[in-house]
C-alpha positions as CSV (number, residue, x, y, z in Angstrom):
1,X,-45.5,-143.1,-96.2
2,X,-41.9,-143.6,-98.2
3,X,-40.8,-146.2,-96.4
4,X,-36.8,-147.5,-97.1
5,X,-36.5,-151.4,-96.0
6,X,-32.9,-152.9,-95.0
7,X,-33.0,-156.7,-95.0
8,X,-30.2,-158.8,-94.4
9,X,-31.9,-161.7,-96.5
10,X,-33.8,-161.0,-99.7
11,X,-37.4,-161.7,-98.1
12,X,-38.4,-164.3,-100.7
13,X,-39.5,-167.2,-100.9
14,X,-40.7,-167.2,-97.5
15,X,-39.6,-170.5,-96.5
16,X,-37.6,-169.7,-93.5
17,X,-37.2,-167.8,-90.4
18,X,-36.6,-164.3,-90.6
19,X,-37.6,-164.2,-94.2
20,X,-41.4,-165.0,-93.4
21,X,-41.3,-162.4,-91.3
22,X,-39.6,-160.1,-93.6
23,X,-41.6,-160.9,-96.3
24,X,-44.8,-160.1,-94.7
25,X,-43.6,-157.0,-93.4
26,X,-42.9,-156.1,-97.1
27,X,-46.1,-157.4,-98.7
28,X,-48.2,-155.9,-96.2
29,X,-46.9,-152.3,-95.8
30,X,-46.1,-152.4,-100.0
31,X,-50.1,-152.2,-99.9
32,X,-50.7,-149.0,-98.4
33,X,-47.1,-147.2,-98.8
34,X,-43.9,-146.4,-101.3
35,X,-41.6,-149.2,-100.4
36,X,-37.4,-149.1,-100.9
37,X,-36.3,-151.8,-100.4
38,X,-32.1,-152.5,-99.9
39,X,-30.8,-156.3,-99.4
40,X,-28.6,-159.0,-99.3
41,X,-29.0,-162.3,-101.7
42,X,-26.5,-165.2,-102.2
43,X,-27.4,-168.9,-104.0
44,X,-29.5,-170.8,-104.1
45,X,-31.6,-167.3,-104.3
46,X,-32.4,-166.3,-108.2
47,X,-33.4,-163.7,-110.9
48,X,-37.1,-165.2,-110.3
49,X,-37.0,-164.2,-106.3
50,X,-35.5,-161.2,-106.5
51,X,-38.2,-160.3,-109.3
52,X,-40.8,-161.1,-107.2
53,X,-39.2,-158.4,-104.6
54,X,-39.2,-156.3,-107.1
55,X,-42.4,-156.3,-108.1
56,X,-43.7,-155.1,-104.8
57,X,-41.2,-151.8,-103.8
58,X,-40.8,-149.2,-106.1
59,X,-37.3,-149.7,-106.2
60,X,-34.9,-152.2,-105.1
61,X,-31.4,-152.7,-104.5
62,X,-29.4,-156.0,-104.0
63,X,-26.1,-156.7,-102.7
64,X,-24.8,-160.3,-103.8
65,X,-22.7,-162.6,-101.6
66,X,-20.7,-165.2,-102.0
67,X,-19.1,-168.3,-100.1
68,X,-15.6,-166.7,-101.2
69,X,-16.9,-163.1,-99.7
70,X,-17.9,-164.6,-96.3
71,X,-14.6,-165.9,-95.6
72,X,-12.3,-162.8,-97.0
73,X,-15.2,-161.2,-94.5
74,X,-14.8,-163.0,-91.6
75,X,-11.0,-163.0,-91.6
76,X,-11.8,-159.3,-91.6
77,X,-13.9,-159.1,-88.9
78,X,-11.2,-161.1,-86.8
79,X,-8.5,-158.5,-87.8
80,X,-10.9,-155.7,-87.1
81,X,-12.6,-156.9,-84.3
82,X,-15.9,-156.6,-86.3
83,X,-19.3,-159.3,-85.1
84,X,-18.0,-162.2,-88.1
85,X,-21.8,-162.7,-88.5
86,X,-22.1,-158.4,-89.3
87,X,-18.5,-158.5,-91.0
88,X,-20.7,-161.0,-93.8
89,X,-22.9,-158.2,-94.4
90,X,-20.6,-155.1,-95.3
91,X,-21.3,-153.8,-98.7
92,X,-20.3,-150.2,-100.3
93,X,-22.2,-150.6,-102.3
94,X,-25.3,-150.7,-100.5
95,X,-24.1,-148.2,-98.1
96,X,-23.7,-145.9,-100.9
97,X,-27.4,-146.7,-102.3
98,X,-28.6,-145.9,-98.7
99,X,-26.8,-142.7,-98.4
100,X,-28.6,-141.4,-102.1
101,X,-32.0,-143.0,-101.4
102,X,-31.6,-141.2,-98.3
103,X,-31.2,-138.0,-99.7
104,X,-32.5,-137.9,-103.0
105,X,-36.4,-138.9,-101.5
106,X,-37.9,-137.7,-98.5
107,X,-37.9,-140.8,-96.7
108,X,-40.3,-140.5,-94.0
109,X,-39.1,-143.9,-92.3
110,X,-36.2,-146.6,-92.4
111,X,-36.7,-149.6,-91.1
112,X,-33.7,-151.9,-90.4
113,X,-34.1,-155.7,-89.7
114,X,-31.1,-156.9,-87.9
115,X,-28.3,-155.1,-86.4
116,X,-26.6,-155.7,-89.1
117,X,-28.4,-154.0,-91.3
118,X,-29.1,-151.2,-88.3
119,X,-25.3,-150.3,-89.1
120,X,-26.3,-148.5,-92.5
121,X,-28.1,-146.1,-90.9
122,X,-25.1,-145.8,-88.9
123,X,-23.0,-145.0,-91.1
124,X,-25.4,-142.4,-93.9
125,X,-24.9,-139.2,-94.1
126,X,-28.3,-138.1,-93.7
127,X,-30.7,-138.5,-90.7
128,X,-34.1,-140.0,-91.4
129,X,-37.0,-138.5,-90.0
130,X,-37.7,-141.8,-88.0
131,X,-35.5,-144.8,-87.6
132,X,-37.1,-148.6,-86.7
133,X,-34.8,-151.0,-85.5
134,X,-36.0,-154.3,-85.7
135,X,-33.5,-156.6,-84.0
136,X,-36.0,-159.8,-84.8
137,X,-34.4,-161.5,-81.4
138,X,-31.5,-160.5,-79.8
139,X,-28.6,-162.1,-81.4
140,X,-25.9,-161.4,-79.1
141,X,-27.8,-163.6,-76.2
142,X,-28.3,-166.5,-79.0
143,X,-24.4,-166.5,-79.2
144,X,-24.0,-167.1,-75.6
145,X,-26.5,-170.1,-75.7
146,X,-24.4,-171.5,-78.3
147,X,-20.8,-170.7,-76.4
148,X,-22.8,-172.9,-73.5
149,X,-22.8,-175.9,-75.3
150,X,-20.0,-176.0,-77.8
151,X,-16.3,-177.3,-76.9
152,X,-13.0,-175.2,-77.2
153,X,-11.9,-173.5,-79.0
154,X,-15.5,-172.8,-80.4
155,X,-16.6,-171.6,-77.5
156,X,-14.2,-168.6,-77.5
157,X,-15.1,-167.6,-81.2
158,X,-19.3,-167.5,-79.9
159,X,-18.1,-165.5,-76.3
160,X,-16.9,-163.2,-78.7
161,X,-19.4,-162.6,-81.1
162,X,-22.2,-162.2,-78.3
163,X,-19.6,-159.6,-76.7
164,X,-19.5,-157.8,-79.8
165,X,-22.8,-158.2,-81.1
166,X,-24.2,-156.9,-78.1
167,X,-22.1,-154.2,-78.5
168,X,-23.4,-153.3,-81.7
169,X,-27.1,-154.0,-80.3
170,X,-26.8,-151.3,-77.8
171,X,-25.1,-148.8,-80.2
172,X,-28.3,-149.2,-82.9
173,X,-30.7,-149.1,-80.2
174,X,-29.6,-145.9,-78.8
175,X,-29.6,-144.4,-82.6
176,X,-33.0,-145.8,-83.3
177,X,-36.5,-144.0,-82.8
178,X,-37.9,-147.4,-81.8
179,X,-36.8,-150.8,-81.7
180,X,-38.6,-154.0,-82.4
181,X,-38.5,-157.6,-81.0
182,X,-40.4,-160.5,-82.1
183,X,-42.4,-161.0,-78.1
184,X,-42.5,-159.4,-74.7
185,X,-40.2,-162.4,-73.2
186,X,-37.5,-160.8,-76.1
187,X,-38.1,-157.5,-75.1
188,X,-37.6,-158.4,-71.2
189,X,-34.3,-160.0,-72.3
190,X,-33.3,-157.2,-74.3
191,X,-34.0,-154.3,-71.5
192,X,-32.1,-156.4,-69.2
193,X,-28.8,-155.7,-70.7
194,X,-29.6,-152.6,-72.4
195,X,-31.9,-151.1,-69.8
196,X,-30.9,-147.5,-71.3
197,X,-33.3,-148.4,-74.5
198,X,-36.2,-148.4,-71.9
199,X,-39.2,-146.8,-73.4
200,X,-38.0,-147.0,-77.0
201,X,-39.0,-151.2,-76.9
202,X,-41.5,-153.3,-78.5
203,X,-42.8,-155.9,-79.2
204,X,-43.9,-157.1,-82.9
205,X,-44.7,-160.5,-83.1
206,X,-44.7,-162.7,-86.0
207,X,-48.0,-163.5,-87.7
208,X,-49.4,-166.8,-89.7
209,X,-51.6,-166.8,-93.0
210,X,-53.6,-168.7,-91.8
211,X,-55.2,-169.7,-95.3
212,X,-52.0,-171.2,-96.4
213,X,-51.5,-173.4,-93.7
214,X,-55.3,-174.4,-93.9
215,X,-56.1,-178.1,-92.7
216,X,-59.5,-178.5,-94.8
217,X,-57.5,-178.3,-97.9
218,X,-56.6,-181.8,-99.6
219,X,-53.1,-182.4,-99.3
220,X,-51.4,-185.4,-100.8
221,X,-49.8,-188.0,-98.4
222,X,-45.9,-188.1,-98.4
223,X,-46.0,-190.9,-96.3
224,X,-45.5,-194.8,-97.3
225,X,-47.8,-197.2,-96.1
226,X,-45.8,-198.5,-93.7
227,X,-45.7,-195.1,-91.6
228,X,-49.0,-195.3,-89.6
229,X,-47.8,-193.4,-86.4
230,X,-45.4,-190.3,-88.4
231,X,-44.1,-187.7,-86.2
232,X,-42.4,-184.3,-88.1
233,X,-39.8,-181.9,-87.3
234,X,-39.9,-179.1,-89.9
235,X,-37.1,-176.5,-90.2
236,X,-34.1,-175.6,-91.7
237,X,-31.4,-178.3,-90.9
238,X,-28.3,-176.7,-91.2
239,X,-29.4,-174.4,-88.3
240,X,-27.8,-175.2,-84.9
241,X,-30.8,-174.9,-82.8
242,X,-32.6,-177.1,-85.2
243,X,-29.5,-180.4,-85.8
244,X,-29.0,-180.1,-81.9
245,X,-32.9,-180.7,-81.3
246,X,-33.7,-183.5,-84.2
247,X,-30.3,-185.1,-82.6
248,X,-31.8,-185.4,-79.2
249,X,-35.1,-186.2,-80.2
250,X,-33.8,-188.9,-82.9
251,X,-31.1,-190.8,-80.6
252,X,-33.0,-190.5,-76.8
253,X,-36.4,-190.1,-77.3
254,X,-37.5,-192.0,-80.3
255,X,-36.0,-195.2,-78.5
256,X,-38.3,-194.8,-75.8
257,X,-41.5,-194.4,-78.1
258,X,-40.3,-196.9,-80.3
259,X,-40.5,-199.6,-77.2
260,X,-44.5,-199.1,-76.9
261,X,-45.0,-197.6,-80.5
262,X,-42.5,-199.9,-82.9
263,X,-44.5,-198.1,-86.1
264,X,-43.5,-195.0,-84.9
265,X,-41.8,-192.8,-87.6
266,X,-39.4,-189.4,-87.0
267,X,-39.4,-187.5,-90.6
268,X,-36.8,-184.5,-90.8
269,X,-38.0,-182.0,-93.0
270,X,-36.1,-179.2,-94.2
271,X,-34.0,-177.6,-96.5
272,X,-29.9,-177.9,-96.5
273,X,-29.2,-181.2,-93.5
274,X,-25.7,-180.7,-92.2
275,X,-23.8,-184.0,-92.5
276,X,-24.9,-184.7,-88.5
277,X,-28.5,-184.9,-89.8
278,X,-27.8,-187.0,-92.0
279,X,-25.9,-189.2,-90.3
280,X,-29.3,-189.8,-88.3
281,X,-30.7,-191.6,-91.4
282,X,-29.4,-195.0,-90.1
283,X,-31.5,-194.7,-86.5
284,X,-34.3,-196.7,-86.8
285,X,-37.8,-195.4,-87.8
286,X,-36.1,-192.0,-88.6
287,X,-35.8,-190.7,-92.4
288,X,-34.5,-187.2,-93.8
289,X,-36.1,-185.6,-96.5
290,X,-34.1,-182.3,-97.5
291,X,-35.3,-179.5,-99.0
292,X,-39.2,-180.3,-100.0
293,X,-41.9,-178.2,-102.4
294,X,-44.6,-178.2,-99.2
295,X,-44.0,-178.8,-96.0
296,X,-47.8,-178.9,-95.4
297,X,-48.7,-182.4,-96.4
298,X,-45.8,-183.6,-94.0
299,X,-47.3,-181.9,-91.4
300,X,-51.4,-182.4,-92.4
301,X,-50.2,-186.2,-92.8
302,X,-48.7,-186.6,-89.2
303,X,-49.7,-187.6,-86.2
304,X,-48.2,-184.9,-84.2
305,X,-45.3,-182.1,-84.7
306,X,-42.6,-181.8,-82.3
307,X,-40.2,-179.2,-81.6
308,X,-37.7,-180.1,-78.7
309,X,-35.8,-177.6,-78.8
310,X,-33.1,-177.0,-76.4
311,X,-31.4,-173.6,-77.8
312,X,-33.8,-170.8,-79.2
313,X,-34.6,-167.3,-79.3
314,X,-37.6,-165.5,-80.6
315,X,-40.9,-166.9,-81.7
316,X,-41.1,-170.4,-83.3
317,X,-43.1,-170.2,-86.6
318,X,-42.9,-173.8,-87.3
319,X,-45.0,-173.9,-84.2
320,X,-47.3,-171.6,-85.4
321,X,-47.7,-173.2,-88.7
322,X,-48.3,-176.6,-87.4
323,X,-50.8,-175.1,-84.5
324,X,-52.6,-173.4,-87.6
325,X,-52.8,-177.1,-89.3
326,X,-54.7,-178.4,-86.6
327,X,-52.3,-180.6,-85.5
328,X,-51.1,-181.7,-82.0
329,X,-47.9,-180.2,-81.4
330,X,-45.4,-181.3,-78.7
331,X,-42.9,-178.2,-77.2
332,X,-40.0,-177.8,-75.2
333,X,-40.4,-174.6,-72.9
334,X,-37.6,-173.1,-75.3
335,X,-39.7,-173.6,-77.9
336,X,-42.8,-171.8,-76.5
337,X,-41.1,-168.9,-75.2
338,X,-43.2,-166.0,-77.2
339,X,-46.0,-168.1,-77.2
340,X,-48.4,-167.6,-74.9
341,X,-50.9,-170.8,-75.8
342,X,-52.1,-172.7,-73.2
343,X,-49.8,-176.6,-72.1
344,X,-52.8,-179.4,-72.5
345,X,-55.3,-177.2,-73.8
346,X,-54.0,-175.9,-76.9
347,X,-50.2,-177.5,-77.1
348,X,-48.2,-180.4,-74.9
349,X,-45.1,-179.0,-73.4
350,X,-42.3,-180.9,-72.1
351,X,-38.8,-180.9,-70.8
352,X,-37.2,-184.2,-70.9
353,X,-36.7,-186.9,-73.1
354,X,-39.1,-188.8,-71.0
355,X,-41.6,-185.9,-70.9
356,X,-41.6,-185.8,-74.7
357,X,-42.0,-189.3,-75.2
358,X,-44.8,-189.8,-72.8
359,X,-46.7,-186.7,-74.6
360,X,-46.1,-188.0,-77.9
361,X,-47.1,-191.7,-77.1
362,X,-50.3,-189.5,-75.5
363,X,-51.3,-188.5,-79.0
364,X,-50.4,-191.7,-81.1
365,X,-53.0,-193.6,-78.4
366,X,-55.7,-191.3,-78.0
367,X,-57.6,-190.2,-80.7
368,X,-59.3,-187.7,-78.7
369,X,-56.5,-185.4,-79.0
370,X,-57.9,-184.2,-82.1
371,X,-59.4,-181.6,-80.2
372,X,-56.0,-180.2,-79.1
373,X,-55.2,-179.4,-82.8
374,X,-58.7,-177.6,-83.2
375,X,-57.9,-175.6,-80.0
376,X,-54.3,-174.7,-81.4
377,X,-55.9,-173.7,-84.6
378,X,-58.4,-171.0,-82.8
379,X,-55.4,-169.8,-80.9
380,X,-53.5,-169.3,-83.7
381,X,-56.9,-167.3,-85.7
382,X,-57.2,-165.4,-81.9
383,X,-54.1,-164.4,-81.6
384,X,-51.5,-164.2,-84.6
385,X,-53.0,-163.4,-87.6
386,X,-50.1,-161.4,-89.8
387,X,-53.3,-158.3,-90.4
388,X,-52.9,-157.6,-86.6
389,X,-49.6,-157.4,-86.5
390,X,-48.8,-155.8,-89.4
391,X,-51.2,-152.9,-87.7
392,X,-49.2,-152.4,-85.1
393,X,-45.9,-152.4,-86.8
394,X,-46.9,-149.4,-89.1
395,X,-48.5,-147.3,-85.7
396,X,-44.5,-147.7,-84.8
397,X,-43.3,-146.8,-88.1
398,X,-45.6,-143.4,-88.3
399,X,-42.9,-140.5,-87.7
């Protein structure tokens, strides 16, 4: 097929998020079809990444943002009553390069990822033969988790983005052919406050290669001697979700394993901490490592991962990753939502500080629990493996 992908991030390196996703998507269906490939970039991305993109479409075209751009764009989203998280990601100049793609080639499919990018197809002057919406998770119900928890006037700035992101949701879901989520508990959200998409829904989830994140290679330790009992977070720490959950982990559970376990350590690992991460540095046994060139020995060196997460959407790939490393990994429900594994056979879920503590203490005390990281591994070989999912993505793609 001629294929045209929208991304709202340039899908490399896959280090993050929605880019792993992305960049699979691209590198798988680049091997079997004529890719096009429209995008945004901004710093710290480079000439390297974007030639690495490059190198798998047959063409590619990149729309470069700015801190300066952002802010002239969210100013105009307030004026214009614009999403300010889609208001980022206006660009003529893309828009133009999708309308002459669009009707200089016979695409056969576009595939959007993000409503933001959905808007494109919005706006071209030419219908494509099939149009994918992959909405990833559904943003506008992310933006009423965070209006739950923030203060005013915060709070009134994420009310209305979800009112308005929805809004846009709904609009590129009724254009689209099909529209994507990243699990069935996303598309169950999704239906419930667009139930007119009904029928046009599915679910895509996100895969693992499961020979990166292989625990028989021989990783180097980036632990000191003194850290006998590590425990990792991995992610990117300038991402609410992510600074709220290290927060509550660092400052009410790690006191409470720290009265049995005084060796226990809490490493932070991940690009870009926000200053509150930092600020976590001077709470005992915990350490912040930034932006890394592996994650994997951190997480091969550990004792157990842990993702208490309190606000999420989606599917949690740094679960996924650490379940294909063998490793014991400790989850909030928020955090397995997606994730169909199995509490005390292949993962330990918890819900309170106390829960997490007690699970985590579980594993620094009994060795035996090596056996729950094998078991995560198979479940992660059974059950998302990128080759199967990339499968049924391109059976959704077919016009």
């Amino acid at each position: 097929m001629k294929l045209l992908l929208l991304f709202h991030r340039l899908p490399y390196p896959p280090n993050k998020g929605e880019k792993i996703r992305y960049f699979h998507f691209l590198k798988g269906l680049a091997d079997r079809h004529e890719i096009r490939v429209g995008c945004f970039a901004e710093p710290p991305d480079s000439a390297v990444d974007v030639g690495a993109v490059g190198q798998l479409c047959a063409d590619l075209h990149v729309s470069w943002s700015s801190t300066i751009a952002r802010r002239t764009a969210y100013l105009r989203g307030m004026m214009t009553g614009a999403p300010l998280s889609m208001a980022a990601f206006d660009s003529t100049s893309l828009q133009a390069w999708v309308d002459r793609t669009m009707q200089q080639t016979p695409v056969d499919c576009v595939l959007a990822c993000s409503a933001a990018m959905g808007r494109f197809v919005l706006k071209a002057a030419t219908r494509p033969r099939r149009f994918v919406m992959d909405f990833v998770d559904m943003d506008s119900d992310k933006w009423a988790q965070y209006a739950s928890t923030a203060g005013w006037p915060v709070t009134a700035i994420y009310r209305r983005e979800s009112r308005l992101t929805l809004g846009v949701e709904r609009a590129v879901a009724a254009a689209a052919d099909a529209s994507l989520l990243v699990s069935a508990t996303e598309v169950e959200d999704f239906l419930r406050l667009v139930p007119e998409a009904k029928g046009k829904v599915h679910a895509v989830e996100n895969g693992v290669d499961a020979d990166y994140y292989d625990p028989g290679r021989d990783y180097p330790t980036p632990f000191g001697p003194r850290d006998t009992a590590p425990i990792v977070f991995v992610g990117t720490m300038d991402y609410l979700p992510n600074v709220d959950a290290v927060g509550w982990f660092a400052r009410d559970v790690m006191p409470l394993i720290r009265a049995e376990r005084p060796d226990a350590t809490f490493h932070i690992v991940g690009a870009r901490p926000s200053r509150e991460v930092l600020g976590l540095r001077s709470l005992p046994g915990v350490s912040v490592t930034g932006a890394v060139p592996d994650v994997r020995p951190y997480v091969a060196w550990s004792s157990a991962s842990v993702a208490p997460l309190r606000i999420a959407r989606g599917i949690q790939n740094k679960v996924l990753e650490a379940m294909a490393m063998a490793k014991p990994v400790i989850v909030t429900p928020a955090a397995l939502a997606g994730i169909d594994a199995r509490p005390d056979i292949d993962v330990l879920l918890a819900s309170t500080q106390a829960d997490l503590a007690r699970q985590v203490l579980r594993v620094l005390r009994d060795s035996s629990n090596r056996e729950l990281g094998r078991a995560a591994r198979r479940f992660v070989l059974d059950h998302f493996l990128w080759k199967t999912k990339l499968q049924r993505l391109e059976s959704l793609l077919s016009p």
